[in-house]
Every structure is written in C-alpha cells, then in structure tokens.
N, C-alpha and C positions, 0 to 999 in steps of 0.2 A: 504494500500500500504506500502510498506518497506521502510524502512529511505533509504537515501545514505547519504554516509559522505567519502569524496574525503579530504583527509590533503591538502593543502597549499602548495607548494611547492618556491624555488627561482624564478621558471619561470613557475611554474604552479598553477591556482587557485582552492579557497578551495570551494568544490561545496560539501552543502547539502541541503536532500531533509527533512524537518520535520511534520511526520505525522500528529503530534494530532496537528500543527499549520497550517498544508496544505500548508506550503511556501517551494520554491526552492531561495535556495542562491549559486549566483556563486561570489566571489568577492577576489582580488585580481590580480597580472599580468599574462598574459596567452601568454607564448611565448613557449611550450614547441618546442622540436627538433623532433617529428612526434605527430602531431595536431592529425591525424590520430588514433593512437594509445591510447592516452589520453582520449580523448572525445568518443572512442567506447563503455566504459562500460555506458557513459550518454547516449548515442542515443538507446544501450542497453536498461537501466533500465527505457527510457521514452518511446519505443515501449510495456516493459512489463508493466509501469503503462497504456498504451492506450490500453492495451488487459485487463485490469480489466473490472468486470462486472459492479460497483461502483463504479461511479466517486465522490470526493470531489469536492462540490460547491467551488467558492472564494479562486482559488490556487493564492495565492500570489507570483509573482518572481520578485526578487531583481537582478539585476545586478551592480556589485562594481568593472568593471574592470577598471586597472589603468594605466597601457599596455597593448598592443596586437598585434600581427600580422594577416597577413591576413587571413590564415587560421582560427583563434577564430571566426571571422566575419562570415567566412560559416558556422561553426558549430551552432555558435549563433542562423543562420539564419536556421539551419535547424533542429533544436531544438525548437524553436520557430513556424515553420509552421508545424511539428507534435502536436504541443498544440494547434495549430490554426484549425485543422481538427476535433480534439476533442471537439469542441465547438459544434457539427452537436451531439457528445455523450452527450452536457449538459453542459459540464466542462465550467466553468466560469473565469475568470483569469486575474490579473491585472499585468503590469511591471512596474515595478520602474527601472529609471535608472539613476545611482547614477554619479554626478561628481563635482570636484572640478570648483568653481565660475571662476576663470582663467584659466581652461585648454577646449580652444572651438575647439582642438583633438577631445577628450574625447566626449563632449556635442555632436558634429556632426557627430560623429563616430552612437552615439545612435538615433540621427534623422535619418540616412543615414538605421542602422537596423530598425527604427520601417516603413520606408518605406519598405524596401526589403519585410519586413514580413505582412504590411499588418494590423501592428497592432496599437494602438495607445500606448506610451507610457505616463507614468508621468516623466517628465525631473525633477530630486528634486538636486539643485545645494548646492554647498557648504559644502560636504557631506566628 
C-alpha cells in the first residue's frame, strides 16, 4: 500500500500512513474550515487501501488529537468503520488514543468515538 503523509497544518492535522511499519498516524488539532474537503483524500486513500488484494496484519492507529471540532469526530468515525469492515478482509488493527492526564475533553471525546465505532480503544494518558 502507498505511504500518505498529510503536513500538519495550524488547524489541521498531520496524518501518515507508514508502510513497512503498517501504522496510521493522525495527530495534532483538527479544526480545519471544510472538514469536508481535508479529510477526502483520507477517506480516498482508505477506500483504495480497502480495494487492495493484500491486507497488512496488525495496522497500528494512533490518534494525537489535541483539538477538534465536530466535524473531525464524523470523519474519525467514518474512517474508523471502513477499517472496521475490513476486518471480514483479515485486517487486524489496534487504536491508541493519545491524551493528556488533565484534559477529560480529550479522554471522553475518545471513549465517546470508540463507542460510535464499535471498536475498543487503548486510552494511553499523559501522552
């Protein structure tokens, strides 16, 4: 599958995808001014990684948001239930979800998405 590698921006975050480590990293604030717009080349390139013939066991994904609005949350969440369909193709996958020990925003933000998705995260604090 292709890398992606999304730069970082003031209000957008740096989202890569690393082959030979099989991990997706989204981390930094995610407020852009059309969510819509941002996040299409990811829903893109994770439709064309779920049209591979060969999936990577054990895709590792990190998320390091630090702000967000609401929109990042749908996307999250529908980023998330396309990897979750994938699992019927094999794909294995864990989330890490990154937040600071004081910020229970943040913390609950990420229980709030591993419900919506269905999926179980690892809550790793103080990150």
């Amino acid at each position: 599958m292709r890398p992606l590698n999304i730069q970082a921006g003031k209000s957008t975050p740096g989202i890569i995808y690393d082959p030979e480590e099989n991990m997706l990293s989204i981390s930094g604030s995610s407020l852009p001014e059309n969510v819509y717009t941002f996040y299409k080349p990811v829903i893109e390139w994770i439709d064309e990684f779920s049209a591979s013939p060969v999936l990577e066991p054990a895709m590792r994904i990190m998320l390091k948001i630090h702000y967000y609005n609401s929109g990042t949350i749908r996307f999250l969440a529908e980023i998330l239930d396309i990897l979750g369909k994938l699992r019927q193709k094999g794909l294995q996958f864990s989330v890490d979800w990154y937040y600071e020990a004081d910020d229970d925003i943040i913390r609950e933000a990420g229980e709030e998405l591993a419900e919506i998705a269905g999926i179980k995260f690892n809550m790793i604090s103080g990150q």
